[in-house]
N, CA, C and O atoms as a Tinker XYZ file with bonds, in Angstrom:
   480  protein
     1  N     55.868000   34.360000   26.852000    73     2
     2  CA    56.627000   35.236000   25.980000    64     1     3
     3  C     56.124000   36.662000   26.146000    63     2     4     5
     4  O     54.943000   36.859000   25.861000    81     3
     5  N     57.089000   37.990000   26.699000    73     3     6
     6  CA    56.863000   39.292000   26.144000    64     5     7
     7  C     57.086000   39.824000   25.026000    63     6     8     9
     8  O     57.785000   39.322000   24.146000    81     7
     9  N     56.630000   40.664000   24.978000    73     7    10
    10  CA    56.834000   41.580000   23.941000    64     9    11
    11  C     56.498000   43.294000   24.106000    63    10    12    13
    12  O     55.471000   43.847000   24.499000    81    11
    13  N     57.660000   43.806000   23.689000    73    11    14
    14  CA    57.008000   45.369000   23.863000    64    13    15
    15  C     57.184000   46.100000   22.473000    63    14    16    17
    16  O     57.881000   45.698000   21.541000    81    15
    17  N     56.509000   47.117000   22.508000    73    15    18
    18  CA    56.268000   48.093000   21.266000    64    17    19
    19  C     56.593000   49.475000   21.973000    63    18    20    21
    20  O     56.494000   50.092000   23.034000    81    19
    21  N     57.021000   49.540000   20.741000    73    19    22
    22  CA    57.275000   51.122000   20.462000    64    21    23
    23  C     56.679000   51.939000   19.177000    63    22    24    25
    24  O     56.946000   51.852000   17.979000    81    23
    25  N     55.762000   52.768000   19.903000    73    23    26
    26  CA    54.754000   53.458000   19.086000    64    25    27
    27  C     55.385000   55.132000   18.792000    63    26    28    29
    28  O     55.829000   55.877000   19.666000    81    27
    29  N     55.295000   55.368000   17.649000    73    27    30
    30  CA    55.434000   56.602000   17.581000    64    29    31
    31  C     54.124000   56.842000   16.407000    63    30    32    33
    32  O     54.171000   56.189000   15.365000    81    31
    33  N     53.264000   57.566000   16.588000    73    31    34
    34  CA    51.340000   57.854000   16.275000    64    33    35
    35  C     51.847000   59.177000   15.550000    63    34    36    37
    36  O     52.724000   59.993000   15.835000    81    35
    37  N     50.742000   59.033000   14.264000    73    35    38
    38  CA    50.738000   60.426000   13.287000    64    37    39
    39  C     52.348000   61.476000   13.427000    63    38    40    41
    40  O     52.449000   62.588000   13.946000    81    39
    41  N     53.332000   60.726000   12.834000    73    39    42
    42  CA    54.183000   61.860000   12.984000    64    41    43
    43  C     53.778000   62.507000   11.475000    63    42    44    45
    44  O     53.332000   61.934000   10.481000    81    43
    45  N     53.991000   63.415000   11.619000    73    43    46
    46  CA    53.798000   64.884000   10.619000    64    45    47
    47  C     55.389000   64.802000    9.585000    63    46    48    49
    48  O     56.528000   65.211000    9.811000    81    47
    49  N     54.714000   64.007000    8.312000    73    47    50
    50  CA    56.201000   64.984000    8.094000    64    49    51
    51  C     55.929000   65.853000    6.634000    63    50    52    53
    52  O     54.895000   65.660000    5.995000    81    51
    53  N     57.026000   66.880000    6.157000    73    51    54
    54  CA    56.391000   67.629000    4.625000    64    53    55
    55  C     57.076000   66.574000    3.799000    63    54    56    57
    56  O     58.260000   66.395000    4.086000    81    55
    57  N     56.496000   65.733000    2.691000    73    55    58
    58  CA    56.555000   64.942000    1.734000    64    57    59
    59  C     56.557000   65.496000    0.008000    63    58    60    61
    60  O     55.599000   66.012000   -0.568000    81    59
    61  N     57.858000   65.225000   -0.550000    73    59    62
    62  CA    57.340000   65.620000   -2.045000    64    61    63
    63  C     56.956000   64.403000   -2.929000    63    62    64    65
    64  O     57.832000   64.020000   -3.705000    81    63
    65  N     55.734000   63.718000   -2.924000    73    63    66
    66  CA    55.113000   62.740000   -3.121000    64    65    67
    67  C     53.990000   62.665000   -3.657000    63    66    68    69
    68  O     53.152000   63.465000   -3.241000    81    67
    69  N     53.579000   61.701000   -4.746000    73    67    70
    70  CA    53.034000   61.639000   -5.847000    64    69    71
    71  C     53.024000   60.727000   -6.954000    63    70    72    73
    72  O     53.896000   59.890000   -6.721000    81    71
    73  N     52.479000   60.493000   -8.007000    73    71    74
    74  CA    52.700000   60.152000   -9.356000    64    73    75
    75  C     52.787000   61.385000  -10.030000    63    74    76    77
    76  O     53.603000   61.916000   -9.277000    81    75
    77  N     52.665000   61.832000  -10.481000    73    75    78
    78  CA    53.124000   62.851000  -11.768000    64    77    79
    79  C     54.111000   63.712000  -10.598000    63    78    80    81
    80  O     54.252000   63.823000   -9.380000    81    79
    81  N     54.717000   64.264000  -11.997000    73    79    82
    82  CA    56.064000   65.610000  -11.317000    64    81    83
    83  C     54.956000   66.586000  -10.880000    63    82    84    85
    84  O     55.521000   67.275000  -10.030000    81    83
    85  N     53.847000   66.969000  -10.979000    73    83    86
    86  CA    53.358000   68.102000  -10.742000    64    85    87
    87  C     52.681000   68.131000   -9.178000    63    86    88    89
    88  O     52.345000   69.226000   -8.725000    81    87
    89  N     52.482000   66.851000   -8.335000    73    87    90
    90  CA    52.670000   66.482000   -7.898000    64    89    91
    91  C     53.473000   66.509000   -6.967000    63    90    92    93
    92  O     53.221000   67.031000   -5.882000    81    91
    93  N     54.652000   65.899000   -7.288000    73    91    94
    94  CA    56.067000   65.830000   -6.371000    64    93    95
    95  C     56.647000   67.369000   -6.207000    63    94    96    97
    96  O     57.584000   67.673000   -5.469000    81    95
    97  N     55.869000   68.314000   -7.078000    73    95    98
    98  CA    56.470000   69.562000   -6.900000    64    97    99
    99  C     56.492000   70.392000   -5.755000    63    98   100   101
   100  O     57.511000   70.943000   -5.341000    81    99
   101  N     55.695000   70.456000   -5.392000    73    99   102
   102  CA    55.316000   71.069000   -3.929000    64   101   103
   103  C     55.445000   70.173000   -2.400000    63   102   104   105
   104  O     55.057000   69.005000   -2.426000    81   103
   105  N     55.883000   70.627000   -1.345000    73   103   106
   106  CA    55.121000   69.664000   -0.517000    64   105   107
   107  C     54.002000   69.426000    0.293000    63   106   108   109
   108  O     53.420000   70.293000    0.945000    81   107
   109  N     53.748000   68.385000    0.248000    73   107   110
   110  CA    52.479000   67.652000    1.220000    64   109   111
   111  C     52.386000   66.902000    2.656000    63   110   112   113
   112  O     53.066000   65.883000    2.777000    81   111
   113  N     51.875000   67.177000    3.364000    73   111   114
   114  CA    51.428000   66.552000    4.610000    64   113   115
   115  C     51.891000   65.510000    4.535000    63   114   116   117
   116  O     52.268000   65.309000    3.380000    81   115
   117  N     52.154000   64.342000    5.459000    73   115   118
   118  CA    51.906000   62.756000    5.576000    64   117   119
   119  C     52.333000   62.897000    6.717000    63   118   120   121
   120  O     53.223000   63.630000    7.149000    81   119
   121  N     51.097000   61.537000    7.646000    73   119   122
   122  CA    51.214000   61.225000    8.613000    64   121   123
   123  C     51.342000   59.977000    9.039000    63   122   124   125
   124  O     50.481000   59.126000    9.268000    81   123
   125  N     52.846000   59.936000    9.151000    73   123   126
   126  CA    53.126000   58.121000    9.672000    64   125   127
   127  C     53.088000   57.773000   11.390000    63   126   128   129
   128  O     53.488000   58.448000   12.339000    81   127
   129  N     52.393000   56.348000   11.334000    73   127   130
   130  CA    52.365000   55.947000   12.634000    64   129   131
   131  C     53.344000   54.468000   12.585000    63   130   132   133
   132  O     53.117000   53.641000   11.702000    81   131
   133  N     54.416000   54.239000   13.596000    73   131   134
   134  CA    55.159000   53.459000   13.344000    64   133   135
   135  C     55.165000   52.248000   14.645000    63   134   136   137
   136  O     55.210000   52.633000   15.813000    81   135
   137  N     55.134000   51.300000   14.424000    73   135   138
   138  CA    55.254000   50.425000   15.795000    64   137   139
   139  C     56.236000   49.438000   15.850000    63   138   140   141
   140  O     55.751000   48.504000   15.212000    81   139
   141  N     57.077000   49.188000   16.151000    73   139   142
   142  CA    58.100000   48.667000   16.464000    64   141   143
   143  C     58.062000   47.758000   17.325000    63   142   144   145
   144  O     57.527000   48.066000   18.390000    81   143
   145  N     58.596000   46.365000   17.181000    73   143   146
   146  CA    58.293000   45.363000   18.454000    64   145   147
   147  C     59.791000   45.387000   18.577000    63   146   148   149
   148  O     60.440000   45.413000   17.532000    81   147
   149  N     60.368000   45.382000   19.646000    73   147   150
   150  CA    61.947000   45.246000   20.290000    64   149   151
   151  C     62.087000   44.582000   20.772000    63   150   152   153
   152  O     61.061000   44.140000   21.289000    81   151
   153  N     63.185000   43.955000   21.057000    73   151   154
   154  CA    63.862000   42.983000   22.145000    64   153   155
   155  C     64.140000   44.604000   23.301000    63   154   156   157
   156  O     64.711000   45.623000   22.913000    81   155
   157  N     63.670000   44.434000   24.418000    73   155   158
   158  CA    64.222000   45.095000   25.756000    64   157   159
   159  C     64.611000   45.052000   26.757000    63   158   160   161
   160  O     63.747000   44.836000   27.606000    81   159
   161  N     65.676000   45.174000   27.138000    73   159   162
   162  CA    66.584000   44.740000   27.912000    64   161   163
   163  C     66.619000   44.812000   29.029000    63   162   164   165
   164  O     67.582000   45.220000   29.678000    81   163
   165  N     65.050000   44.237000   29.681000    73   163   166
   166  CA    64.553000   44.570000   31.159000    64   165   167
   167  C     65.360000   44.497000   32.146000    63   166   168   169
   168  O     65.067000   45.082000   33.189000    81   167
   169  N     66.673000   43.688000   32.025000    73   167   170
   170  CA    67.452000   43.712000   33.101000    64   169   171
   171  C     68.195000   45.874000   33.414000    63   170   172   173
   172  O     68.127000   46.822000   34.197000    81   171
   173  N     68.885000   45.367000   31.927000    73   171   174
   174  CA    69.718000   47.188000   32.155000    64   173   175
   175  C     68.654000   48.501000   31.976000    63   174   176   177
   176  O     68.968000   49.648000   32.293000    81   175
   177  N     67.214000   48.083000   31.357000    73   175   178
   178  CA    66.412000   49.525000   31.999000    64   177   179
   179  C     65.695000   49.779000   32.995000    63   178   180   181
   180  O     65.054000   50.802000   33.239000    81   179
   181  N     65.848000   48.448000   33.824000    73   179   182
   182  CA    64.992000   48.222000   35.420000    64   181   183
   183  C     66.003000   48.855000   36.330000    63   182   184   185
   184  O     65.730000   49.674000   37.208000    81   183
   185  N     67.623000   48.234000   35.934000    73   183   186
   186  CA    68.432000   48.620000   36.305000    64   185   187
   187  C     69.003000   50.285000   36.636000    63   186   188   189
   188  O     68.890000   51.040000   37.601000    81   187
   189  N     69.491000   50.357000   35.634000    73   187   190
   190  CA    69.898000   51.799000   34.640000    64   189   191
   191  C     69.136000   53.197000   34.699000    63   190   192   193
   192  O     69.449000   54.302000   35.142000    81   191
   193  N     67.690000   52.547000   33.892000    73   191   194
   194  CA    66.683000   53.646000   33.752000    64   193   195
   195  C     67.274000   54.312000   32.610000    63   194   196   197
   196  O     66.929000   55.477000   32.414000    81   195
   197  N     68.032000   53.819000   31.892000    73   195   198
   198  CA    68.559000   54.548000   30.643000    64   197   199
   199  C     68.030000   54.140000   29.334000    63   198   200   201
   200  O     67.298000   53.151000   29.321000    81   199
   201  N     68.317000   54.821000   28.092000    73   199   202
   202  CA    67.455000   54.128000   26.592000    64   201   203
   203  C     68.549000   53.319000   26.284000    63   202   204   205
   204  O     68.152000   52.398000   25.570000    81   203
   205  N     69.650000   53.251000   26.483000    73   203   206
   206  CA    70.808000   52.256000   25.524000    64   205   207
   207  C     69.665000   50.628000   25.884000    63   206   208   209
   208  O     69.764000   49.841000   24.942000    81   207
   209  N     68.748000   50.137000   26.974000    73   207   210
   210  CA    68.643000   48.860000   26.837000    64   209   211
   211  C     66.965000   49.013000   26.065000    63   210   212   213
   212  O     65.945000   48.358000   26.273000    81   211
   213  N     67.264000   50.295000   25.019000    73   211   214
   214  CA    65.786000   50.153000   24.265000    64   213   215
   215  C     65.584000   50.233000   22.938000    63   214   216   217
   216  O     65.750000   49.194000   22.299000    81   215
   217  N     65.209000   51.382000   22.265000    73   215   218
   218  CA    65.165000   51.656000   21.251000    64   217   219
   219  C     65.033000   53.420000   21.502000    63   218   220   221
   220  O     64.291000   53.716000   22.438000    81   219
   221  N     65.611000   54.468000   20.837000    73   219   222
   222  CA    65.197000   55.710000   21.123000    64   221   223
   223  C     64.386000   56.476000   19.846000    63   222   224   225
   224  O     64.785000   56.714000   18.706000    81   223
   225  N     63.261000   56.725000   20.409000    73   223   226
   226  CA    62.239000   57.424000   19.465000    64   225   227
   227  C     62.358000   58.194000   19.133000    63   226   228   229
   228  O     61.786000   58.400000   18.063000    81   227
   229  N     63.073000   59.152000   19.639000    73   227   230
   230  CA    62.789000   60.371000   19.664000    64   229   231
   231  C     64.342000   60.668000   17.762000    63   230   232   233
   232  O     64.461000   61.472000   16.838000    81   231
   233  N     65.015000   59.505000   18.224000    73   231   234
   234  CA    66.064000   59.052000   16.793000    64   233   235
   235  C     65.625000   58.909000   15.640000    63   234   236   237
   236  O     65.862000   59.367000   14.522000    81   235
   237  N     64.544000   57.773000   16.370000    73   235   238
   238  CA    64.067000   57.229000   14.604000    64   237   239
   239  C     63.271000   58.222000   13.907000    63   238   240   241
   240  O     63.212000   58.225000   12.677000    81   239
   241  N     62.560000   59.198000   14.739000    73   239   242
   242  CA    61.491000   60.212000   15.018000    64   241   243
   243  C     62.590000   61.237000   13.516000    63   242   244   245
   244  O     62.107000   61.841000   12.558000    81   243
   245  N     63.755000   61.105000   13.791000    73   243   246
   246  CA    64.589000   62.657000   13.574000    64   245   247
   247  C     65.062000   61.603000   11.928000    63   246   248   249
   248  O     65.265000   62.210000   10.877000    81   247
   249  N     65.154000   60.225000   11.987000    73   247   250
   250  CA    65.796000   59.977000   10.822000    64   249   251
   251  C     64.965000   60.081000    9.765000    63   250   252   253
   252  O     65.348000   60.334000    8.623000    81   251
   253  N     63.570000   59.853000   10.168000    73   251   254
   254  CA    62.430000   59.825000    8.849000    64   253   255
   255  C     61.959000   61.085000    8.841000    63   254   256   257
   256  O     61.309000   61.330000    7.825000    81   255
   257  N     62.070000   62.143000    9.752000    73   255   258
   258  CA    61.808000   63.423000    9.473000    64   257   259
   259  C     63.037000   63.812000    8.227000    63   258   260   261
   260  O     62.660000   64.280000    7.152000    81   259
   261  N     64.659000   63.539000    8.531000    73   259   262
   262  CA    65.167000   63.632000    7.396000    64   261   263
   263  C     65.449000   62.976000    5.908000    63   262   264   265
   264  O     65.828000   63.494000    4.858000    81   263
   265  N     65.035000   61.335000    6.331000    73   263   266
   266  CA    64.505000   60.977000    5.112000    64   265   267
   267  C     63.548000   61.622000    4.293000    63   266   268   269
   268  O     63.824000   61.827000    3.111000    81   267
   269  N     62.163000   62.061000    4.896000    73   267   270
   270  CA    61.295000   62.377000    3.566000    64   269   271
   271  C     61.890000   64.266000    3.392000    63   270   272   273
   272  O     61.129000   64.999000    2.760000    81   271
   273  N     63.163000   64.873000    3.953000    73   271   274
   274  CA    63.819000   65.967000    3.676000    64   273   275
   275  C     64.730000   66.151000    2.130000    63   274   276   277
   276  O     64.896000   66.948000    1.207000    81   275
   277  N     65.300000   64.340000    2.783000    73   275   278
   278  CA    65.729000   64.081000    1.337000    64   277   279
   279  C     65.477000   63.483000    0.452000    63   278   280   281
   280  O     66.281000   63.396000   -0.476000    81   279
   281  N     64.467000   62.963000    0.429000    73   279   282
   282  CA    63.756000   62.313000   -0.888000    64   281   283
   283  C     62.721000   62.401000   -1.594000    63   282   284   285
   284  O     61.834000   63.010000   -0.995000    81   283
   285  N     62.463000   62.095000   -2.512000    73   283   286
   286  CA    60.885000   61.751000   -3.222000    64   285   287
   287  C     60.662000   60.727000   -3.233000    63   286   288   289
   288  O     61.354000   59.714000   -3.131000    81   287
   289  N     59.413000   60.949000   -3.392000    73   287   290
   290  CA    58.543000   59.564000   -3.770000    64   289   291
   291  C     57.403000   59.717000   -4.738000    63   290   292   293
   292  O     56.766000   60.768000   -4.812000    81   291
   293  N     57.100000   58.447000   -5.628000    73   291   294
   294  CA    55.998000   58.735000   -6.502000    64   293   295
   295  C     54.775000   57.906000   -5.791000    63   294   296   297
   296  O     53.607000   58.275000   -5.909000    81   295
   297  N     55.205000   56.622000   -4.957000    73   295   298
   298  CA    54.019000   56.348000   -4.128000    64   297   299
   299  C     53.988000   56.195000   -2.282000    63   298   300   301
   300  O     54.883000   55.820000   -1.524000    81   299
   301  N     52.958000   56.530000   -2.066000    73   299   302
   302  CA    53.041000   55.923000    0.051000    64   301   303
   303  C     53.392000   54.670000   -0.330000    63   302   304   305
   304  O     53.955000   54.896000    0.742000    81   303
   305  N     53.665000   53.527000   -0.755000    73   303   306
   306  CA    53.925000   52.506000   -0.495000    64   305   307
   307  C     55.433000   52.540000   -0.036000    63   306   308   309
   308  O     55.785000   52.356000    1.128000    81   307
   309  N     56.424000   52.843000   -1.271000    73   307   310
   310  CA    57.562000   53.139000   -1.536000    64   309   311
   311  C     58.294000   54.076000   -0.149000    63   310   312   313
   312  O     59.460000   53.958000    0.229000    81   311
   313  N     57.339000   54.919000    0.389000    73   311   314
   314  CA    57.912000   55.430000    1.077000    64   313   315
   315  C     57.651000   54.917000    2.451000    63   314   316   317
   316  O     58.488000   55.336000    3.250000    81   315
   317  N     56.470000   53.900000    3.128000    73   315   318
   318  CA    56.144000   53.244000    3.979000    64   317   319
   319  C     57.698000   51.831000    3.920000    63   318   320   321
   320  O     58.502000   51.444000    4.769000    81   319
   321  N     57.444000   51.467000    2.401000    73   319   322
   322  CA    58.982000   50.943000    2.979000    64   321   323
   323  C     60.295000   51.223000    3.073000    63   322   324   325
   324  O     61.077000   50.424000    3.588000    81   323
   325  N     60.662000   52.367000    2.594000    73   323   326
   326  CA    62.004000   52.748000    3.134000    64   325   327
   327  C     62.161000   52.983000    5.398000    63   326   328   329
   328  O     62.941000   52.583000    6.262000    81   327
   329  N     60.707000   53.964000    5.355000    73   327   330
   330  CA    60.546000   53.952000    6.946000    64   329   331
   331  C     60.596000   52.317000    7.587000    63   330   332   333
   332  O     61.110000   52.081000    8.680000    81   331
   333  N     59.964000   51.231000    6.701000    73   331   334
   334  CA    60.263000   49.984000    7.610000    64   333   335
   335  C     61.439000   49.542000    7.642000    63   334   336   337
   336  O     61.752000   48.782000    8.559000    81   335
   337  N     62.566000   49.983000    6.453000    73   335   338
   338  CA    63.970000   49.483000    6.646000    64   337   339
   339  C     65.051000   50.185000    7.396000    63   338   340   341
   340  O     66.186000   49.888000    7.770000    81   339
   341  N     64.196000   51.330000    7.482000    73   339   342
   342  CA    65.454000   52.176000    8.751000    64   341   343
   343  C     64.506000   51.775000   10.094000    63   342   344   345
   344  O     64.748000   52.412000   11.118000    81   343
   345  N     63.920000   51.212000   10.120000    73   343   346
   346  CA    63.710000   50.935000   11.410000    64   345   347
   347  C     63.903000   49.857000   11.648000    63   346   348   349
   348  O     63.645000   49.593000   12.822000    81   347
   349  N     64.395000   48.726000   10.845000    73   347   350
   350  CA    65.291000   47.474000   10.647000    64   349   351
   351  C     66.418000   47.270000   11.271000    63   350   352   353
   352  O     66.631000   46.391000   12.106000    81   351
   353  N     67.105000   48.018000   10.906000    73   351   354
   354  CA    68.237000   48.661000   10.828000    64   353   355
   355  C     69.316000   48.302000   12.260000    63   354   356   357
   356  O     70.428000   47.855000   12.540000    81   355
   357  N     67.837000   48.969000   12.987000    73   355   358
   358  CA    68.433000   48.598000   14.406000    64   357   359
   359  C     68.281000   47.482000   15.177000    63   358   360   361
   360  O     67.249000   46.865000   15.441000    81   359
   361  N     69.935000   47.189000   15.669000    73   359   362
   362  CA    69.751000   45.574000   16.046000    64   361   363
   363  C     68.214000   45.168000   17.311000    63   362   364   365
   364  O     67.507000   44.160000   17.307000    81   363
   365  N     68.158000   46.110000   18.041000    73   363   366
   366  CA    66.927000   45.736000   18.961000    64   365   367
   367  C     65.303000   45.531000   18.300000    63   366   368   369
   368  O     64.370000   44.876000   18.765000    81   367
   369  N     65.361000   46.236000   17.228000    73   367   370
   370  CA    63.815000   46.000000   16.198000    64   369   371
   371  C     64.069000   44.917000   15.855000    63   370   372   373
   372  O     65.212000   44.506000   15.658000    81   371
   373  N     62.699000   44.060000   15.684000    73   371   374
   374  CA    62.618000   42.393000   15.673000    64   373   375
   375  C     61.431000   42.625000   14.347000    63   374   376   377
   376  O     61.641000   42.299000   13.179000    81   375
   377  N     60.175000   43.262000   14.868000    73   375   378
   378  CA    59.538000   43.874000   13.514000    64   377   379
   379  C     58.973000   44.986000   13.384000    63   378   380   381
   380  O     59.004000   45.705000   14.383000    81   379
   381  N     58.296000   45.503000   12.188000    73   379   382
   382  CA    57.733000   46.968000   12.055000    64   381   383
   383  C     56.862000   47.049000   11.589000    63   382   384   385
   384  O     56.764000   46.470000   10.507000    81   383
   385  N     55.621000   47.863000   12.144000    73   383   386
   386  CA    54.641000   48.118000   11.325000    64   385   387
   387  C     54.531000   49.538000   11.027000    63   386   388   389
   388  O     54.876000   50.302000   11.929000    81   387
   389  N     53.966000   50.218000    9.536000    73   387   390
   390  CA    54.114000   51.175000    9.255000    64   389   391
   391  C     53.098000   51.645000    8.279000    63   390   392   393
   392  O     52.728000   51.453000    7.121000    81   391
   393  N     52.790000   52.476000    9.505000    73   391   394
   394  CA    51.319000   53.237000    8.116000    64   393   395
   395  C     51.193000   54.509000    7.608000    63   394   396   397
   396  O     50.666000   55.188000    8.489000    81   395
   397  N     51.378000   55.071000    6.780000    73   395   398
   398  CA    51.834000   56.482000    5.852000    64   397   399
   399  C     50.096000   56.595000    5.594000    63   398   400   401
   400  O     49.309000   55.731000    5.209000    81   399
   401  N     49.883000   57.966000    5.958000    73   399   402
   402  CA    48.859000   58.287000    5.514000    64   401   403
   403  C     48.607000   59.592000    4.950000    63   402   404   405
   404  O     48.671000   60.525000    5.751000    81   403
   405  N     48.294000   59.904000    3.569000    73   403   406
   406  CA    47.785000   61.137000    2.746000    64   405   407
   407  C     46.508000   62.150000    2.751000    63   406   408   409
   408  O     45.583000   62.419000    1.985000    81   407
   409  N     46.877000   62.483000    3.781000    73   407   410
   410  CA    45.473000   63.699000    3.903000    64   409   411
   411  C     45.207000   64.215000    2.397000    63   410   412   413
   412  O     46.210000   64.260000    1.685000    81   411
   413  N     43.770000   64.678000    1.726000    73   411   414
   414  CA    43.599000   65.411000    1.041000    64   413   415
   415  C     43.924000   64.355000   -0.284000    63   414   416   417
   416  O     43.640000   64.804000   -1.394000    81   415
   417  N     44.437000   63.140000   -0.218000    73   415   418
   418  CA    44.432000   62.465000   -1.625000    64   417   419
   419  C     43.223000   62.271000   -2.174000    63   418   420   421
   420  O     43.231000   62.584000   -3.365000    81   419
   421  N     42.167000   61.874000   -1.777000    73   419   422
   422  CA    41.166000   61.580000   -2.298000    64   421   423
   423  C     39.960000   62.771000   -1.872000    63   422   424   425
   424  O     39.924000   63.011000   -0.665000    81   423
   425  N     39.269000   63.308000   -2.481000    73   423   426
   426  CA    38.398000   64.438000   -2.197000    64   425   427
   427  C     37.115000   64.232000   -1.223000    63   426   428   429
   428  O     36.447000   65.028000   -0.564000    81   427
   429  N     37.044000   62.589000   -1.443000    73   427   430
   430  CA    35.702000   62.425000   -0.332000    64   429   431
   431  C     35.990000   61.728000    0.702000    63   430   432   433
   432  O     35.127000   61.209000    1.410000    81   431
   433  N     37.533000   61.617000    0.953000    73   431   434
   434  CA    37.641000   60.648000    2.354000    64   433   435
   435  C     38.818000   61.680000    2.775000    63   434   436   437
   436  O     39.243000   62.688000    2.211000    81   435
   437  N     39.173000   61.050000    3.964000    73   435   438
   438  CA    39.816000   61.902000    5.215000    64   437   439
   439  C     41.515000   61.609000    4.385000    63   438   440   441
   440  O     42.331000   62.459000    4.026000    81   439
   441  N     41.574000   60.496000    4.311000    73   439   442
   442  CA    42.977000   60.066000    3.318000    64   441   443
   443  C     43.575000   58.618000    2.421000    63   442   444   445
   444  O     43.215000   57.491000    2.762000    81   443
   445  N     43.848000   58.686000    2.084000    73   443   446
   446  CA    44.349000   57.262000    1.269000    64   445   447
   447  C     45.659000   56.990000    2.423000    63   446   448   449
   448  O     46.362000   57.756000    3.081000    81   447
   449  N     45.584000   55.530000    2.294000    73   447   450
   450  CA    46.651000   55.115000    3.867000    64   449   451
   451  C     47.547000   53.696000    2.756000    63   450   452   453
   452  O     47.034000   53.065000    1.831000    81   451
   453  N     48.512000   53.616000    3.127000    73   451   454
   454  CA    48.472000   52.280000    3.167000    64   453   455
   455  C     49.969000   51.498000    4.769000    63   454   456   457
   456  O     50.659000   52.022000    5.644000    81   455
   457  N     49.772000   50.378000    4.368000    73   455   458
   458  CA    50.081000   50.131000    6.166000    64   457   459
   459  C     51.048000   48.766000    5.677000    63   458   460   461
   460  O     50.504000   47.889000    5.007000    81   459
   461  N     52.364000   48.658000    6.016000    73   459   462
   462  CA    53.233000   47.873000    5.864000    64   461   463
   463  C     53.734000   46.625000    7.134000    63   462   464   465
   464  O     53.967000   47.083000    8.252000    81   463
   465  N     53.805000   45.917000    7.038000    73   463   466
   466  CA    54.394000   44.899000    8.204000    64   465   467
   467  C     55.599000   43.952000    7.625000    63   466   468   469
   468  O     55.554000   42.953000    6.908000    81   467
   469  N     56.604000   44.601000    8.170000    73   467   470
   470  CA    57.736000   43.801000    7.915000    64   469   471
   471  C     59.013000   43.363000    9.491000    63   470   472   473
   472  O     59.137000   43.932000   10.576000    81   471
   473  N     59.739000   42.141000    8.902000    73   471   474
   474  CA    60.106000   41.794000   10.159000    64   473   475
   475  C     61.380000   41.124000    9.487000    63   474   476   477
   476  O     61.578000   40.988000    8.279000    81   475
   477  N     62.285000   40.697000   10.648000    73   475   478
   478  CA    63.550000   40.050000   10.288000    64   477   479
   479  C     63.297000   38.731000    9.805000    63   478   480
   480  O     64.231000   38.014000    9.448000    81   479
């Protein structure tokens, strides 16, 4: 059995995220790393050399940059799973892993993370 992944590492996005409104008021850093296991369609990209037999990153890259454009959140959890259901979404994702991480949440560590695994 194969399997391939698709990694997209620390994307950057500005987050209005939090518990309290004071909080959600401003925005904040977060850096999600996303991995994706796909079905890939070694015949038509051996073939082809094109993304239709893949998954395109550089998409999902642009949909969660405009998800956290348009939304809030009061926790990384909440928002680790909306990123695992748009990456559902697409028929070639089989499963997702997804880790949102908060620079600056906690004063003596690098960040508070938390890390989701969901699948069909």
């Amino acid at each position: 059995m194969s399997a391939t992944r698709i990694v997209i590492e620390d994307l950057e996005v500005a987050a209005h995220v939090g518990v309290t409104e004071r909080e959600r008021e401003s925005e904040q850093p977060l850096l999600l790393t996303v991995s994706m296991t796909i079905d890939l369609d070694d015949d038509a990209v051996l073939r082809d050399d094109s993304i239709a037999g893949t998954v395109d990153y550089s998409t999902v890259a642009r949909e969660i940059g405009r998800m956290f454009a348009e939304e809030r959140f009061r926790l990384i959890e909440t928002a680790a799973l909306r990123v695992s259901r748009l990456c559902l979404e697409r028929s070639r994702v089989r499963s997702v892993d997804v880790t949102v991480k908060k620079p600056r949440a906690l004063p003596f560590a690098a960040c508070a993370a938390v890390h989701v695994t969901r699948a069909r």
